[in-house]
C-alpha positions in Angstrom: -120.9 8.9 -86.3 -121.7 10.9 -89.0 -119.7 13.8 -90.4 -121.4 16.9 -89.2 -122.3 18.8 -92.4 -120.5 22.1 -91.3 -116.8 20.3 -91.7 -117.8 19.7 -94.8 -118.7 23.0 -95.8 -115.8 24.4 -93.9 -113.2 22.7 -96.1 -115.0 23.7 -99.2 -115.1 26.9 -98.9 -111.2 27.2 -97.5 -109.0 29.9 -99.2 -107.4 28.9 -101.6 -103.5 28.2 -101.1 -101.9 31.2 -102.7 -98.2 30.9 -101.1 -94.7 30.7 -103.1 -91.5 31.2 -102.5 -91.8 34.6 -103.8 -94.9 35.7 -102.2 -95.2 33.6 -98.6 -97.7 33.7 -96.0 -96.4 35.3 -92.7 -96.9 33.1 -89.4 -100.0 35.3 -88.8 -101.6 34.8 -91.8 -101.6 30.7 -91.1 -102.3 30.5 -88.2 -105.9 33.1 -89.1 -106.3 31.0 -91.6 -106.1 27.7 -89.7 -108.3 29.5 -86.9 -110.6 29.7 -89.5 -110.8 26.4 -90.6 -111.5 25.8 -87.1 -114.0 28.0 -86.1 -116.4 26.7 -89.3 -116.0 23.6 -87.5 -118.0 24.5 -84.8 -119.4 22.4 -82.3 -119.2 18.8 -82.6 -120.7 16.0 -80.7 -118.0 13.0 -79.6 -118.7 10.0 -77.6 -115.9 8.7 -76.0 -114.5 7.3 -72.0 -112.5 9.6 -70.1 -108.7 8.8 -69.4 -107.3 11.8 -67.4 -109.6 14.3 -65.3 -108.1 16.8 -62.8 -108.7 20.3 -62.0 -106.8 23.1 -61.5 -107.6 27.4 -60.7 -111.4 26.4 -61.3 -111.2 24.5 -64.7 -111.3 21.4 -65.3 -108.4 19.5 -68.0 -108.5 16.0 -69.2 -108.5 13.8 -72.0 -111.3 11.9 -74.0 -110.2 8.3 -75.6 -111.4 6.4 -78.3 -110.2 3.4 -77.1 -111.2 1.1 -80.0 -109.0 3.5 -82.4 -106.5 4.3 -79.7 -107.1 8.0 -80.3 -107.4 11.0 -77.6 -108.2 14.6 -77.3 -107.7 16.7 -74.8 -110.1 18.8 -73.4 -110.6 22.3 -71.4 -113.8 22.8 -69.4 -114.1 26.4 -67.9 -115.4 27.4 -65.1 -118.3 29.2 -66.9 -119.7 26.0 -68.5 -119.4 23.6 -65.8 -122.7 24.0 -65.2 -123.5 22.0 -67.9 -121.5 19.1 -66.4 -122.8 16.0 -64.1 -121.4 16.2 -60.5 -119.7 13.1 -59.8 -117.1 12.6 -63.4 -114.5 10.8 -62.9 -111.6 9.1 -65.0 -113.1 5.6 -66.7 -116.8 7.0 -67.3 -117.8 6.8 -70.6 -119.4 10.0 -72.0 -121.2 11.6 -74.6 -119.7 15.5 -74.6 -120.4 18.7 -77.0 -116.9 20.6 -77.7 -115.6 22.9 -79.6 -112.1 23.7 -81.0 -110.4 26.9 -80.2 -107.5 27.8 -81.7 -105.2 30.4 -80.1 -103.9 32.5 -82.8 -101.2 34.0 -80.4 -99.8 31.2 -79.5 -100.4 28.7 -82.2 -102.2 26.6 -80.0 -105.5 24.3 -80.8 -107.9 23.6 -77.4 -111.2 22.0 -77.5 -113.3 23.1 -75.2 -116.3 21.2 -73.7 -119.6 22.8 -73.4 -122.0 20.3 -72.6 -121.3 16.5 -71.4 -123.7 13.8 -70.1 -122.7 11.0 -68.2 -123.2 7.6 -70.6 -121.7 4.3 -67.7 -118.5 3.2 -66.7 -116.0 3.1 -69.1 -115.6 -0.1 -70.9 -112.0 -0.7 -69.8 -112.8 0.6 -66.0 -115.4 -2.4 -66.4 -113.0 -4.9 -67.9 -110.4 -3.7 -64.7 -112.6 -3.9 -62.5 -114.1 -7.6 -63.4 -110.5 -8.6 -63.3 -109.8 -7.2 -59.5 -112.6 -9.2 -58.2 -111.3 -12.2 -59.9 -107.9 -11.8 -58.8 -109.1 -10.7 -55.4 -111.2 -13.9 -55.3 -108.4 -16.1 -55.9 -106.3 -14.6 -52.7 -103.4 -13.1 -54.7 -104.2 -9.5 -52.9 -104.4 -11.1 -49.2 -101.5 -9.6 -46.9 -100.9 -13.2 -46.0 -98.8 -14.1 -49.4 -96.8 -11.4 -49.3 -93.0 -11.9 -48.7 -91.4 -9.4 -46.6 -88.1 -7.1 -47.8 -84.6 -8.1 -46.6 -83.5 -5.1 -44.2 -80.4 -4.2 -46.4 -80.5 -5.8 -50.0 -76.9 -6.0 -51.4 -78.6 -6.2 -55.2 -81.6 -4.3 -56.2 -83.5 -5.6 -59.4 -84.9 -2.2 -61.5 -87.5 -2.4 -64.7 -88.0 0.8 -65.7 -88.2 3.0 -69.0 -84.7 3.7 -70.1 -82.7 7.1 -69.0 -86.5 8.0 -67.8 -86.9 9.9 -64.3 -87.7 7.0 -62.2 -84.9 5.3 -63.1 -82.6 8.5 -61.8 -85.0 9.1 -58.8 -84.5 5.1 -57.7 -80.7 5.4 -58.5 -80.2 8.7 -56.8 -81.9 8.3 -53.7 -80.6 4.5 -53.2 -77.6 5.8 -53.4 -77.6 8.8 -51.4 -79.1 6.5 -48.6 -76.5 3.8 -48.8 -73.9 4.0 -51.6 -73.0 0.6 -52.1 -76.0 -0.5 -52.8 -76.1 -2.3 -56.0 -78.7 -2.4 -59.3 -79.3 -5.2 -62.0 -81.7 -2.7 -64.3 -83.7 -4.3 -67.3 -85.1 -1.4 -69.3 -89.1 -1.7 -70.6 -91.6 0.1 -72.4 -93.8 1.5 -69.5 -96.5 2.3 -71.5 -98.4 0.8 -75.4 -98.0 -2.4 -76.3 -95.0 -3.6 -75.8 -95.1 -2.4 -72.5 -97.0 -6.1 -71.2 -94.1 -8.6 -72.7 -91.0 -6.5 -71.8 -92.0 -5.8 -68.5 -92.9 -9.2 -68.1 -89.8 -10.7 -69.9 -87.4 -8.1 -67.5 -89.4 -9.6 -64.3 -88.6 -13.2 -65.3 -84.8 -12.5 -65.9 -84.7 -10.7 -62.8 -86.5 -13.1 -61.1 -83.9 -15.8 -62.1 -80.6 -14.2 -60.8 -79.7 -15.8 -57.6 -77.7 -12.2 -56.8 -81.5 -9.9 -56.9 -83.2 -10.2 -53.5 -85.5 -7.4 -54.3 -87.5 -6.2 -57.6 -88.3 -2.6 -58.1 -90.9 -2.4 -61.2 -90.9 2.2 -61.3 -92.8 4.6 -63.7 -93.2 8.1 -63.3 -96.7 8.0 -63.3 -99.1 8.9 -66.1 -102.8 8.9 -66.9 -105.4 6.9 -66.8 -104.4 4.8 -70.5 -100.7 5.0 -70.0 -101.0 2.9 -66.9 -103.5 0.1 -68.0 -100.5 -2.0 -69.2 -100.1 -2.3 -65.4 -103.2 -3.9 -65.0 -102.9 -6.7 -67.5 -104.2 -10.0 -66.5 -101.2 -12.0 -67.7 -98.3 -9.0 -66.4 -100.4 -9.2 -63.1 -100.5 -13.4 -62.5 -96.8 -13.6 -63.4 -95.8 -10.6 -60.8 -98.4 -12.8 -57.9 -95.8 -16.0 -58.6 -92.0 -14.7 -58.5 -90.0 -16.1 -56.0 -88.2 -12.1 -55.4 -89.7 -9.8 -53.5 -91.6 -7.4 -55.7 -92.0 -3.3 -55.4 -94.2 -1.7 -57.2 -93.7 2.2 -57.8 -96.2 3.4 -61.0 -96.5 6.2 -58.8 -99.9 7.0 -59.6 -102.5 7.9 -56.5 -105.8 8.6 -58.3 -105.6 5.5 -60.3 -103.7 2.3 -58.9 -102.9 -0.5 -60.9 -103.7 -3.6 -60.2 -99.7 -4.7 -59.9 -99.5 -2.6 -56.9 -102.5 -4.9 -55.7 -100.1 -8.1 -56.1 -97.4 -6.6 -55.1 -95.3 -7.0 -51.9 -95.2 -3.7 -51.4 -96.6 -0.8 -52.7 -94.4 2.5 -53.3 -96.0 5.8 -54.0 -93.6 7.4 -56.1 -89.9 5.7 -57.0 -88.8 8.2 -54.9 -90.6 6.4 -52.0 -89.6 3.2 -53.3 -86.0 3.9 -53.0 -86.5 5.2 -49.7 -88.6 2.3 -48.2 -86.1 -1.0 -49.8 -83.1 0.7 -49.0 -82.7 2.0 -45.5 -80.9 5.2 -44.2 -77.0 4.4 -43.9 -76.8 8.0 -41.7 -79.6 6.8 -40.2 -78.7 3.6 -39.3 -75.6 5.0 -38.0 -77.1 7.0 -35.7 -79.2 4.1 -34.4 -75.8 2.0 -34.0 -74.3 5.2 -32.0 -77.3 5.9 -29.7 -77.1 1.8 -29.1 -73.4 1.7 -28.6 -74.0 4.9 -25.9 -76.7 3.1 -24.1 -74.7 -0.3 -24.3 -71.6 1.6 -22.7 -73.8 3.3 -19.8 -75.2 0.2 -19.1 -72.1 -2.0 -18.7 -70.6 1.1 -16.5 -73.3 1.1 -14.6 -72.7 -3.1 -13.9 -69.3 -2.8 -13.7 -69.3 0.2 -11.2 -72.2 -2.0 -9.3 -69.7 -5.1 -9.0 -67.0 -3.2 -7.8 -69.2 -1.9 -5.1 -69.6 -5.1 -4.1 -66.5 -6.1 -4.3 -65.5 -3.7 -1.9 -68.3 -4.5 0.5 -67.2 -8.2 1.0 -63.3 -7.0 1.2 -64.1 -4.5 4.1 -65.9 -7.6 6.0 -64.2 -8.2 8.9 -64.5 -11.8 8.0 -62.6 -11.3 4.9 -60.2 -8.1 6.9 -58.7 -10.5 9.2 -59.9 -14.1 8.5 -58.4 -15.6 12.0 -60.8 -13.7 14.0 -63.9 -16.0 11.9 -61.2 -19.3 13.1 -60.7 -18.5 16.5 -64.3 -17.2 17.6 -65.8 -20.7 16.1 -63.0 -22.4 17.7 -64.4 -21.2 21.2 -67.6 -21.8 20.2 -66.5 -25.4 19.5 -64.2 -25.4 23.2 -67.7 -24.3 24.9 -69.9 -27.2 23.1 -67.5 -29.5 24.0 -67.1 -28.5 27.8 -71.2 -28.4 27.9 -70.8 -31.4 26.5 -68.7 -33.1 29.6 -70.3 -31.7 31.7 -73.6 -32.8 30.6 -72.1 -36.4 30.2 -71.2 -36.5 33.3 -74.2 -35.1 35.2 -76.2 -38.1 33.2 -74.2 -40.7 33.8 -74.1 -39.6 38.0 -77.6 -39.7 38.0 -77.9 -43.1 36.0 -75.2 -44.5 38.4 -77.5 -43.4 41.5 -80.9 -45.1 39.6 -78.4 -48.3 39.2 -77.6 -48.6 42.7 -81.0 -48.4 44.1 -82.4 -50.6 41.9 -79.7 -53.4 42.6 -80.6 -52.4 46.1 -84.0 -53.8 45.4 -83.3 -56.3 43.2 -81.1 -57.9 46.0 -83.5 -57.2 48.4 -86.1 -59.7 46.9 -83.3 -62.1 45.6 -83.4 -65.8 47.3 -80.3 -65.5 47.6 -80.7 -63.3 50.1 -83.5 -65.3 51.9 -80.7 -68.1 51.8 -78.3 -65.8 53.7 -80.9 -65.0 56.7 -81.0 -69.0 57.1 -83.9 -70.7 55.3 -83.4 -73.1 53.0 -84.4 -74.5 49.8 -86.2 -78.1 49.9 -85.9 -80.1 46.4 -87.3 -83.5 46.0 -85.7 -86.2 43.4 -86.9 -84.6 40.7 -86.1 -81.1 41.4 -89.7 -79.7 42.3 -89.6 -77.4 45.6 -91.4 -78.7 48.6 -93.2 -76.8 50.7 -95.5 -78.8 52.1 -94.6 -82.3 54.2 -97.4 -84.0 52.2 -95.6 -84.1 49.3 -93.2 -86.2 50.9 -92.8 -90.1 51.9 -90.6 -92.2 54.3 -87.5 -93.0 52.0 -87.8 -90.1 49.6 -84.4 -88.8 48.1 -84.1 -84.8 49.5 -82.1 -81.7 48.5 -81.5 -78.8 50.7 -80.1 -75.7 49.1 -78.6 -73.2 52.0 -77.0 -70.2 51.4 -73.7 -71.5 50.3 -74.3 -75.3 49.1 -76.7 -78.3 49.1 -77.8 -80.6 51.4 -78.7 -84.5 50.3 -81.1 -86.1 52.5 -83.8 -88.6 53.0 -87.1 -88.6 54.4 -87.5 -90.9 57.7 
């Protein structure tokens, strides 16, 4: 872009530098005169992406990136001028934006304040993220499926975090104050420029590694919009998708999320949160054990007090009160049985003995033998066939006459 022609004249026609150590310029003096460079500035025209955007007692504050040179600016939009501003701004659009600096001759202060600003596309590395999310998201490493769940009560916590920053102290302190023997392995990073990507990633892989870590806390204190793209590297986020450890992510950042939080197992708001939500409650817990142990007591009084009950019901039986009176009233029952029973025997066999005789009545009755005994006789020839005719007889023929007690031999005449 080229240099607006009032900088230019601005510098040249700066007063000169007059100070010494005899004669020196008071604090007010400089910072007029530096408030004058400024103000023969005057408006300038910038096109850069947005980074940080929030607002705050009707103004809106933020930051403008170069983010080829790696160089920001923050900016001031009042209430007055928003009017001039697209609805709908948001952190990642790239813009094209009309500010002027302001310096604050009170308080030494320089502000640049926007007073025009028109919307250009999504930023270039809000594109770039947002290609790469689809990618990933394609390839299943978001899906609730791969993600391992938390041990309940992790006796070593893995921590990659900015050294002596906050979120380490919040993660330690409220750990702690949950259930003080927890335990840390902590492998300080950069959380933010360049080496942020291989540190974080080298801490992740040693962590990773120790048998004794069975759950990885990755915690920054938040940050805007460029502080946190680290987070979102392609190679930081593949290698978080594979480790065998559990894996916590706490940028604690709501506006703009990383992509590790995407990947990770679980994702923690603040570290604060993530303290809270890998390391459980020990009064808590204790409280849980108490209300079980109550409930477990009632319970087992309540059985006990039930068996006793009836205990006492089958002692106060009179079978069980005096176990002779079960003997001897079965032992009459058995005497009465067994009395039926003879008498019954010997009602059937009275009546059987009665049938008998009346059928041997009969019986003898039709006998022969009993013919025999009234005085007929049997007639047998030779051969043993009955007669009972005289034809079947001739003169001569051998005879045998059965009476009623013995035979007869005869002849025929």
């Amino acid at each position: 872009m080229k240099q607006p022609e009032c900088l230019s004249l601005g510098v040249m026609s700066a007063t000169t530098n007059d100070s010494s150590p005899e004669a020196p310029w008071s604090i007010q003096k400089l910072s007029e005169l530096m408030g004058g460079y400024i103000e023969r500035l005057g408006p300038v025209w910038v096109e850069a992406e947005i980074t940080q955007w929030g607002q705050s007692a009707g103004n809106i504050y933020g930051k403008l990136s170069d983010t080829e040179a790696d160089a920001q600016v923050a900016i001031t939009i009042w209430r007055r001028t928003q009017e001039n501003i697209p609805d709908g701004l948001s952190q990642g659009d790239r813009v094209i934006a009309q500010i002027k600096p302001s310096w604050y001759v009170k308080g030494g202060t320089l502000s640049m304040n926007v007073l025009q600003m028109r919307h250009t596309g999504i930023g270039e590395i809000l594109e770039k993220l947002e290609q790469l999310k689809a990618a990933l998201a394609l390839e299943g490493l978001f899906d609730p499926e791969r993600k391992k769940k938390l041990p309940f009560l992790p006796g070593v916590i893995g921590l990659v975090t900015g050294k002596d920053s906050d979120a380490e102290k919040d993660v330690l302190t409220n750990a702690r104050l949950r259930w003080p023997d927890v335990e840390f392995v902590i492998e300080h990073a950069a959380v933010q420029g360049d080496r942020c990507v291989p540190e974080v990633m080298s801490a992740l892989e040693k962590l990773d590694a120790n048998p004794d870590v069975e759950v990885i806390i990755v915690a920054r204190g938040g940050g805007d919009f460029m502080n946190l793209v680290p987070f979102s590297d392609d190679r930081l986020v593949r290698l978080a998708a594979g480790l065998k450890t559990p894996l916590v992510s706490a940028i604690g950042h709501e506006a703009d999320r990383p992509i590790l939080d995407e990947v990770a197992d679980l994702r923690a708001s603040t570290p604060t949160d993530a303290a809270k939500r890998v390391v459980p409650d020990v009064q808590a817990e204790r409280e849980l054990i108490g209300h079980a142990r109550i409930r477990l007591e009632s319970k087992l009084s309540a059985l006990i007090q039930y068996e006793i009950e009836r205990l006492e019901s089958f002692r106060t039986r009179p079978s069980l009160a005096d176990p002779h009176t079960l003997i001897d009233r079965k032992s009459e029952e058995l005497l009465q049985i067994v009395a039926r029973g003879v008498d019954v025997s010997a009602l059937v066999l009275e009546r059987h003995q009665a049938n008998l005789a009346q059928l041997s009545g009969s019986l003898r009755g039709l006998s022969p033998q009993n013919t025999l005994d009234r005085g007929y006789a049997i007639v047998r020839d030779g051969a043993g066939h009955v007669i009972s005719r005289a034809d079947q007889v001739s003169s001569g023929d051998s005879l045998r006459v059965r009476v009623s007690e013995g035979e007869i031999n005869t002849h025929v005449d």
